[in-house]
DSSP file (Angstrom, degrees, kcal/mol; ACC not computed):
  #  RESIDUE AA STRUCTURE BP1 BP2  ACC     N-H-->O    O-->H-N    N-H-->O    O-->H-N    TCO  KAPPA ALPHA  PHI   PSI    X-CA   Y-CA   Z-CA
    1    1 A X              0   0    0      0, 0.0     2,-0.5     0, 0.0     0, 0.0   0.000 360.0 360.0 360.0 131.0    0.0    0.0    0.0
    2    2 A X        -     0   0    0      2,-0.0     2,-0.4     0, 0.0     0, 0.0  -0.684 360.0-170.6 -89.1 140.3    1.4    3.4   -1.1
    3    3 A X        -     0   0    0     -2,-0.5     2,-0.7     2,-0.0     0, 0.0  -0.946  14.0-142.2-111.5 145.4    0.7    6.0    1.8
    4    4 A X        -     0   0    0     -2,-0.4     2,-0.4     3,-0.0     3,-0.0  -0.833  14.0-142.4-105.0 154.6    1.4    9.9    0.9
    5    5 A X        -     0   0    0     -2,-0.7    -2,-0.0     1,-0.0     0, 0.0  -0.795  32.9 -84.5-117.9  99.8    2.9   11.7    3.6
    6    6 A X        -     0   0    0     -2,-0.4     2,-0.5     1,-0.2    -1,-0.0   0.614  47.0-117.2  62.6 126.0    1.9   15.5    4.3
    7    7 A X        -     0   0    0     -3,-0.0    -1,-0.2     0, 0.0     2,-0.1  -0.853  37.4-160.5 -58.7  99.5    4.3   18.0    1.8
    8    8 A X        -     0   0    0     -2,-0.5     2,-0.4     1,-0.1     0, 0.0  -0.454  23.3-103.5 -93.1 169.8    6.3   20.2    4.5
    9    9 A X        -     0   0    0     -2,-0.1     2,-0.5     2,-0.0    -1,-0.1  -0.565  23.1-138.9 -90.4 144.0    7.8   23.2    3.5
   10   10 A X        -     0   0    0     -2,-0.4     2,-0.7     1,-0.1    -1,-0.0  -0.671  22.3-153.7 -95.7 145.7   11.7   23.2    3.0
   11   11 A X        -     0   0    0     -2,-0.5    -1,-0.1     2,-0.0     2,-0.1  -0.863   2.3-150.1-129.0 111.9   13.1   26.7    4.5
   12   12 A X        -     0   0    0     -2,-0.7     2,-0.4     5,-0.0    -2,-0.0  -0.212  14.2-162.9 -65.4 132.1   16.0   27.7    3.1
   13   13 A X        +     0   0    0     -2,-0.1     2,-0.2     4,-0.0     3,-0.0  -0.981   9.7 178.1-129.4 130.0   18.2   29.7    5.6
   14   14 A X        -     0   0    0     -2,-0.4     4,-0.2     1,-0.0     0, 0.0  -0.452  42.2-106.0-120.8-164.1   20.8   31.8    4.7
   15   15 A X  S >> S+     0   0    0     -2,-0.2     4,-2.2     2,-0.2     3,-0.6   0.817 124.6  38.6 -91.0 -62.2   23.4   34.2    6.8
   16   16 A X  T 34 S+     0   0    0      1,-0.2     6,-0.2     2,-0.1     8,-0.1   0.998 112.1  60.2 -65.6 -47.2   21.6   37.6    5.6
   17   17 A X  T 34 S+     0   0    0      1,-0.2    -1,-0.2     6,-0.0    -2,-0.2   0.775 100.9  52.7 -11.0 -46.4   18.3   35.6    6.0
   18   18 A X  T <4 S+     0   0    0     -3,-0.6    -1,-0.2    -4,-0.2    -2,-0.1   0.938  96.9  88.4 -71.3 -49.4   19.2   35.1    9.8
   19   19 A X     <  -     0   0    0     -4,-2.2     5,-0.0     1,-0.2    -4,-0.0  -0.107  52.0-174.5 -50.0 134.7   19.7   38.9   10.2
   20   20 A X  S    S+     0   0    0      1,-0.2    55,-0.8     3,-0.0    -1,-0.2   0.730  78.8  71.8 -98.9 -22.4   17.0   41.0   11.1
   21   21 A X  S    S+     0   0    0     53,-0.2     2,-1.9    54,-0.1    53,-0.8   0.602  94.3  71.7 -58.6 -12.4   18.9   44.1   10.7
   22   22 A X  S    S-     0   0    0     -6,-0.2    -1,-0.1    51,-0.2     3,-0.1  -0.450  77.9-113.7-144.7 131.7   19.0   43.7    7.0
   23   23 A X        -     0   0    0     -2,-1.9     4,-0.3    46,-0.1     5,-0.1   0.003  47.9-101.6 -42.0 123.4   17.3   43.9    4.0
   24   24 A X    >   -     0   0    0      1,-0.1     3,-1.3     2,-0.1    -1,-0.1  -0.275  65.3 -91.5 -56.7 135.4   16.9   40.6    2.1
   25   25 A X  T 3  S+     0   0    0      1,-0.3    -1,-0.1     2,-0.1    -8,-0.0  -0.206 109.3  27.7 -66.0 126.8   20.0   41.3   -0.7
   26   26 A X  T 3> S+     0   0    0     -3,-0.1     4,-1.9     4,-0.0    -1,-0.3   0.186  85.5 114.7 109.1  12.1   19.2   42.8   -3.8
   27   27 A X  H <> S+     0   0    0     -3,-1.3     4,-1.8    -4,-0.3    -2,-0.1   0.990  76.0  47.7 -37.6 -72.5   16.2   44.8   -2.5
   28   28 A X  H  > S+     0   0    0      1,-0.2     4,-0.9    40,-0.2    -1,-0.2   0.800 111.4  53.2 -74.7 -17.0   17.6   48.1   -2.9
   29   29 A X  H  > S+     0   0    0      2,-0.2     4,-1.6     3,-0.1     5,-0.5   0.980 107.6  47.3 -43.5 -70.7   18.6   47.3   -6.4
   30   30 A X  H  X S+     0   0    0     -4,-1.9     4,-2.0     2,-0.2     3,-0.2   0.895 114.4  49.9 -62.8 -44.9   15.2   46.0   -7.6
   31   31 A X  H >X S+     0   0    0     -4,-1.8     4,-2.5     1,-0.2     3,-1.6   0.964 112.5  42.1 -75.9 -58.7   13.5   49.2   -6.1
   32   32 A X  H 3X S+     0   0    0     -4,-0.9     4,-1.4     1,-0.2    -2,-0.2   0.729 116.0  57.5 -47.1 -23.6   16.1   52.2   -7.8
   33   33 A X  H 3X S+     0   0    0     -4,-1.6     4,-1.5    -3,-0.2    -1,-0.2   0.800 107.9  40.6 -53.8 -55.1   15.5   49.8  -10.7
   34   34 A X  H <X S+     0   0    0     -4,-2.0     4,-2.1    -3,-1.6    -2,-0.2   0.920 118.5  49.5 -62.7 -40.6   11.8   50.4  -10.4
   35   35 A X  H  X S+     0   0    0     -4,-2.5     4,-0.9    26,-0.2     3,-0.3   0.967 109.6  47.2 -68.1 -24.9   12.3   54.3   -9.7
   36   36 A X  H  < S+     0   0    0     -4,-1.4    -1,-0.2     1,-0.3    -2,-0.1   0.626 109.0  55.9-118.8  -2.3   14.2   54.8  -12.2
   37   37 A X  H  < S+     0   0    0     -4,-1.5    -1,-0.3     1,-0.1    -2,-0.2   0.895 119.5  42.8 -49.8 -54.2   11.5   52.7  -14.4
   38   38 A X  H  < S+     0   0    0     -4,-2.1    20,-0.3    -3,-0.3    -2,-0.2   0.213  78.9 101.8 -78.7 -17.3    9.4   55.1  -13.2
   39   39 A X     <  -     0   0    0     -4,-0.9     2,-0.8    18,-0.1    16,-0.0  -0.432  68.4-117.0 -83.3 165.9   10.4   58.8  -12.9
   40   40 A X        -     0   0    0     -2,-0.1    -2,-0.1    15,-0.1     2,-0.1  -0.955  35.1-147.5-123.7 110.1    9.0   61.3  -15.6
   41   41 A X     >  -     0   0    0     -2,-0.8     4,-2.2     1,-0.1     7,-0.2  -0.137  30.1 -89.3 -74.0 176.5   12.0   62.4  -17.1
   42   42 A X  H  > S+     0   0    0      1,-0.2     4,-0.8     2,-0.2     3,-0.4   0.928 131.3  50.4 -62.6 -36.2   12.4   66.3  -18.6
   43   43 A X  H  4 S+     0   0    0      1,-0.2     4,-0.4     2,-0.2    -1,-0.2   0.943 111.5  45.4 -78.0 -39.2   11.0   64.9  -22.1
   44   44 A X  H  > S+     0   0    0      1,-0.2     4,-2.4     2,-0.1     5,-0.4   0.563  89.0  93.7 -69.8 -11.9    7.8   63.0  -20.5
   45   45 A X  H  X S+     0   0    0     -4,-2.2     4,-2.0    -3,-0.4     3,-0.5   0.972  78.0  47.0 -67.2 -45.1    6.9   65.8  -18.4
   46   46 A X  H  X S+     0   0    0     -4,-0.8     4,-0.7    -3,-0.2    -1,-0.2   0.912 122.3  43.3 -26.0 -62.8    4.3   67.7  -20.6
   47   47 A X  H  4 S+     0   0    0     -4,-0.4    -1,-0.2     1,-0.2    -2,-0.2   0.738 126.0  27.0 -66.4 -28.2    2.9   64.6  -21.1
   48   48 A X  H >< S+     0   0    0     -4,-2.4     3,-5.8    -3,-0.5     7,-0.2   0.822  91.0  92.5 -64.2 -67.5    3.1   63.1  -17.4
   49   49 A X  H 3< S+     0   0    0     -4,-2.0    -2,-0.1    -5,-0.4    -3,-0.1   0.662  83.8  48.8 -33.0 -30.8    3.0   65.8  -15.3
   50   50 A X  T 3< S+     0   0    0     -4,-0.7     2,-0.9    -5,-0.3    -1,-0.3   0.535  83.9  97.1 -98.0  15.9   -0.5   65.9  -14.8
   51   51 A X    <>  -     0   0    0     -3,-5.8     4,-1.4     1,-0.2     5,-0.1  -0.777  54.2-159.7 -96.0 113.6   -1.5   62.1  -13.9
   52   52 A X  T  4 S+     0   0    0     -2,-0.9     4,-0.3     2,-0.2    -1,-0.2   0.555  81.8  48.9 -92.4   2.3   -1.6   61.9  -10.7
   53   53 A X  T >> S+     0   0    0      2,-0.2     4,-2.9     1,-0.1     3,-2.0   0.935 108.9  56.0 -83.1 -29.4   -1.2   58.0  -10.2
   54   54 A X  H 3> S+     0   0    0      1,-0.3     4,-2.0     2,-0.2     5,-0.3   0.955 109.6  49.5 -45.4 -60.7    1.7   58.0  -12.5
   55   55 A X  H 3< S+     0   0    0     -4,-1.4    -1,-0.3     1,-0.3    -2,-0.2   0.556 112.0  45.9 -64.8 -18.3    3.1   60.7  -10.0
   56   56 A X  H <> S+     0   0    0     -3,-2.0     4,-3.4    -4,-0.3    -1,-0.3   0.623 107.8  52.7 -76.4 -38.3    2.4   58.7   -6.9
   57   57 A X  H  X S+     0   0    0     -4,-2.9     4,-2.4     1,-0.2     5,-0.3   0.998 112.5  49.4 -70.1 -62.2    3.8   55.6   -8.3
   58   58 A X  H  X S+     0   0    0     -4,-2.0     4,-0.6   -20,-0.3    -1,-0.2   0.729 118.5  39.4 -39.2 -34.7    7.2   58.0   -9.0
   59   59 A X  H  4 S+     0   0    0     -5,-0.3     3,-0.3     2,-0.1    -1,-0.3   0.925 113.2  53.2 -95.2 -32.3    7.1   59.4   -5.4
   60   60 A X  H >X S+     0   0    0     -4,-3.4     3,-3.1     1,-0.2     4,-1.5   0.933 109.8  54.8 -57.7 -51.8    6.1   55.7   -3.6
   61   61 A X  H 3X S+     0   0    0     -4,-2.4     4,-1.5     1,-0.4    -1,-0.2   0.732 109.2  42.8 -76.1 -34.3    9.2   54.2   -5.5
   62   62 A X  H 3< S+     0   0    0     -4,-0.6     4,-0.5    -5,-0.3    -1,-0.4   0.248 109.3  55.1-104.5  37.6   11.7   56.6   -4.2
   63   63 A X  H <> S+     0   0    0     -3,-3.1     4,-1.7     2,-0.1    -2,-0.3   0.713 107.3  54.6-105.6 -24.1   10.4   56.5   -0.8
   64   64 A X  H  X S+     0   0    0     -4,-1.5     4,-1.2     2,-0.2    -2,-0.2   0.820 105.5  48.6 -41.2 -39.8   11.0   52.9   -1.3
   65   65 A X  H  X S+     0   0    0     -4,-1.5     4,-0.7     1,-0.2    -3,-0.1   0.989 110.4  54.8 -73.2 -65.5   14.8   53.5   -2.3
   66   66 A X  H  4 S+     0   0    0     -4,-0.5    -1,-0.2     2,-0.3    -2,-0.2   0.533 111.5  45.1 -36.2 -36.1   15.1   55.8    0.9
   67   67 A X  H  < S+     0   0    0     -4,-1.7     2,-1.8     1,-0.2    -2,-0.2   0.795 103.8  58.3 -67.3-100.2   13.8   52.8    3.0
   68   68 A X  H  < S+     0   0    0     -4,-1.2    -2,-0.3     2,-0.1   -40,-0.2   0.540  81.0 134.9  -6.4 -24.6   15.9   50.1    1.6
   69   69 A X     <  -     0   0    0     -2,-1.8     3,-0.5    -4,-0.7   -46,-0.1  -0.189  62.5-133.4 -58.9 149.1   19.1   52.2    2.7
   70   70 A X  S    S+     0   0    0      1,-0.3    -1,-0.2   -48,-0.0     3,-0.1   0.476 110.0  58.8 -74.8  13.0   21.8   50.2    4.4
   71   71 A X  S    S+     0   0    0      1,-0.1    -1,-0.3     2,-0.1    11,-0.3  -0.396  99.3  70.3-129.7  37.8   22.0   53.1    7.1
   72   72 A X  S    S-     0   0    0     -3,-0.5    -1,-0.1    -4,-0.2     8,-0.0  -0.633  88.3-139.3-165.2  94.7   18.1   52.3    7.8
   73   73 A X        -     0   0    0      1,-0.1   -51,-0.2    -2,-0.1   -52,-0.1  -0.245  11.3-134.3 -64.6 144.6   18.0   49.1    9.5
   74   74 A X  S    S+     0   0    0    -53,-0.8   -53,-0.2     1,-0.3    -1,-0.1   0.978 111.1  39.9 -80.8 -38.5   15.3   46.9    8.4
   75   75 A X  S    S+     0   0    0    -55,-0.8    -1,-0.3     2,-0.0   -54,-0.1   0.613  95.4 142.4 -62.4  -8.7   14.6   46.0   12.5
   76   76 A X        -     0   0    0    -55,-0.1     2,-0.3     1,-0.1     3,-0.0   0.239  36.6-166.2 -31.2 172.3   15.2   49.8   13.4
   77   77 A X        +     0   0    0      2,-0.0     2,-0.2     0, 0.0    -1,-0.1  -0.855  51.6  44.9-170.4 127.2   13.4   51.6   15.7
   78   78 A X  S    S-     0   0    0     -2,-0.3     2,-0.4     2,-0.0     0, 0.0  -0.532  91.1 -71.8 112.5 170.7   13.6   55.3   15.9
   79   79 A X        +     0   0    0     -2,-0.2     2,-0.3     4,-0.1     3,-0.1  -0.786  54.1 173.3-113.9 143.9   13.4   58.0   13.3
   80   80 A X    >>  -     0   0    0     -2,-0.4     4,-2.3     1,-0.1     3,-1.5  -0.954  46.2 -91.2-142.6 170.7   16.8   58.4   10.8
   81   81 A X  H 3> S+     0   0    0      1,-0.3     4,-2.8    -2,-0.3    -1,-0.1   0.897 123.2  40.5 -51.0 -51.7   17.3   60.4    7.9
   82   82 A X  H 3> S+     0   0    0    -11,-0.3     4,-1.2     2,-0.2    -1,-0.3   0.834 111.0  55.8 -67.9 -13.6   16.2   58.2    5.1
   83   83 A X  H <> S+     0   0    0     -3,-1.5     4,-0.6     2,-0.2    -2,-0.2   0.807 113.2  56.0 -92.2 -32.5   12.9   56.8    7.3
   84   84 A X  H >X S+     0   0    0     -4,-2.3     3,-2.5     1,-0.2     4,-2.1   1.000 106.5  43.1 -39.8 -74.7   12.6   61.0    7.2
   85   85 A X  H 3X S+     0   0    0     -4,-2.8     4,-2.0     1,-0.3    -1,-0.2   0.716 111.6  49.9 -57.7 -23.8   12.6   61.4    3.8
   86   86 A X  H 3X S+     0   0    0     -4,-1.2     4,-1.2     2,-0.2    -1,-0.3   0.631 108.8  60.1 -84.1  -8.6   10.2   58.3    2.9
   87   87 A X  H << S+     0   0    0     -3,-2.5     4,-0.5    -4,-0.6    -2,-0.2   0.991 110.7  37.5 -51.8 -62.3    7.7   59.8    5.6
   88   88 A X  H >X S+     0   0    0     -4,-2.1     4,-1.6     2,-0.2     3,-0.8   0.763 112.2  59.0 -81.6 -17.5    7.6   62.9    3.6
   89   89 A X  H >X S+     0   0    0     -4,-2.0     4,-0.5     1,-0.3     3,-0.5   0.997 113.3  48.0 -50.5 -74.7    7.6   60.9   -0.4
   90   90 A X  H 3X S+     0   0    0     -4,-1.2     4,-0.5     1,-0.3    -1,-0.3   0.357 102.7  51.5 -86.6  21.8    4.5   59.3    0.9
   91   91 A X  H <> S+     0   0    0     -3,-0.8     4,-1.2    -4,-0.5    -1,-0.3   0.820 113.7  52.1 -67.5 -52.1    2.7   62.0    2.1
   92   92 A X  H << S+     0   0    0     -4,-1.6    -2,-0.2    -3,-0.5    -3,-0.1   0.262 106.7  48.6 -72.0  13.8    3.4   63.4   -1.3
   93   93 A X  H >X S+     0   0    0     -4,-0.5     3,-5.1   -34,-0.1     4,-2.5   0.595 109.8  53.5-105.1 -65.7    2.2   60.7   -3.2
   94   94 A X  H 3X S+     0   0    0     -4,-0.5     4,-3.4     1,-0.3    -2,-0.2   0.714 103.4  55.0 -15.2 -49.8   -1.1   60.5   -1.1
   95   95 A X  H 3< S+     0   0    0     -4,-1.2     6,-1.9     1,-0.2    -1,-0.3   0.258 108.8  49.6 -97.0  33.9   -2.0   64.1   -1.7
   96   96 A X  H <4 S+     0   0    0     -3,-5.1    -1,-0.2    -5,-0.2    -2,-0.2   0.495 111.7  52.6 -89.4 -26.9   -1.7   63.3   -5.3
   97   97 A X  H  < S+     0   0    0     -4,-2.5    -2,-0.2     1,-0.2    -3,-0.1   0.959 111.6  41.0 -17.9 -86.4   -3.9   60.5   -4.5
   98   98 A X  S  < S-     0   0    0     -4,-3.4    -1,-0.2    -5,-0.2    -3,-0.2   0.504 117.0-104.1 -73.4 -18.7   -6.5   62.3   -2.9
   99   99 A X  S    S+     0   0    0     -5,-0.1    -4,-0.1    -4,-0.1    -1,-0.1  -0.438  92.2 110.1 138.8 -47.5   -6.5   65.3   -5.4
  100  100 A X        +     0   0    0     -6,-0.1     2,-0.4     2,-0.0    -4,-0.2   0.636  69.9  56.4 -36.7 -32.2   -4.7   67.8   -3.1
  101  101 A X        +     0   0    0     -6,-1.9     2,-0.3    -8,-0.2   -49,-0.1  -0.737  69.7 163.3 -98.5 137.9   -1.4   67.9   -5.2
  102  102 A X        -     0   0    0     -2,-0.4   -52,-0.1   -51,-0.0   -51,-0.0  -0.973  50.6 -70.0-144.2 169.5   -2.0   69.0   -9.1
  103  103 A X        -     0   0    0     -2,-0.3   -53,-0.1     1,-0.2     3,-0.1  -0.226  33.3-147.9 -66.8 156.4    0.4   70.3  -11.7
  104  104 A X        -     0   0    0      1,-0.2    -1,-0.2    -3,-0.0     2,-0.1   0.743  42.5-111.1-104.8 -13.4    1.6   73.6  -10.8
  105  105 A X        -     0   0    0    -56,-0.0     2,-0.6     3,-0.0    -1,-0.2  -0.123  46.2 -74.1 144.8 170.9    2.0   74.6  -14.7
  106  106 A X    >>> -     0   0    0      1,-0.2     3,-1.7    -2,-0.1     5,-1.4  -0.813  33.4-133.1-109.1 152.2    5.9   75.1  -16.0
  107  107 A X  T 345S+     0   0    0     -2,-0.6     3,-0.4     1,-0.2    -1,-0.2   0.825 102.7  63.8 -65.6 -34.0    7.3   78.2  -14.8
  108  108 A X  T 345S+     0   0    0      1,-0.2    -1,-0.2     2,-0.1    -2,-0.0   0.354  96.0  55.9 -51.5 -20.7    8.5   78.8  -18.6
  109  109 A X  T <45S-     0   0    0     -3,-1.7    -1,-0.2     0, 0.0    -2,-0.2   0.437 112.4-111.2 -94.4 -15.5    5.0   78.9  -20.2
  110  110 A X  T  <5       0   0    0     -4,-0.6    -3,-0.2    -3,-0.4    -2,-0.1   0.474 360.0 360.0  89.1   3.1    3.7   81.7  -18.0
  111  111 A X      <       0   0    0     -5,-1.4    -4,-0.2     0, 0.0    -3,-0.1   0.526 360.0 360.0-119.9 360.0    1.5   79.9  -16.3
């Protein structure tokens, strides 16, 4: 008689794995690889500049890169400069969210 016996999960452990201090490796790569998917360069802004999820996505991504720094521990506790700076990215992707934020027109047009 064949019996099957329960599938367990196999859990891989590595050295960065163990750490709690630190970001699983290649994090902050894959997000600045996403911002930088992602930013509305000088030539896409006319076209960009007013959408405002496109502009959220652009601000969430580098608050991401600003987390992921290796001088912002992933166990931290306590406010540091980069944990600053992704506070204030996603407040400024929200109030594009919510409406609050719109383009402010290019200074170059007159408007």
């Amino acid at each position: 008689m064949n019996r099957c016996r329960p599938v367990r999960p196999v859990i891989v452990s590595s050295p960065a794995a163990n750490d709690a201090s630190r970001w699983p490796q290649g994090s902050r790569a894959a997000a600045e690889a996403l911002h930088q998917q992602l930013v509305i360069s000088d030539r896409q802004w006319h076209a960009l500049k007013g959408h405002p999820q496109r502009r959220a996505a652009e601000q969430l991504a580098a608050a991401l890169v600003q987390l992921l720094d290796d001088a912002n521990a992933a166990n931290g506790r306590g406010s540091t400069p980069q944990r600053q700076q992704a506070l204030a990215l996603v407040r400024h992707a929200l109030a594009w969210l919510e409406g609050e934020l719109r383009d402010p027109g290019c200074p170059s047009h007159g408007r």
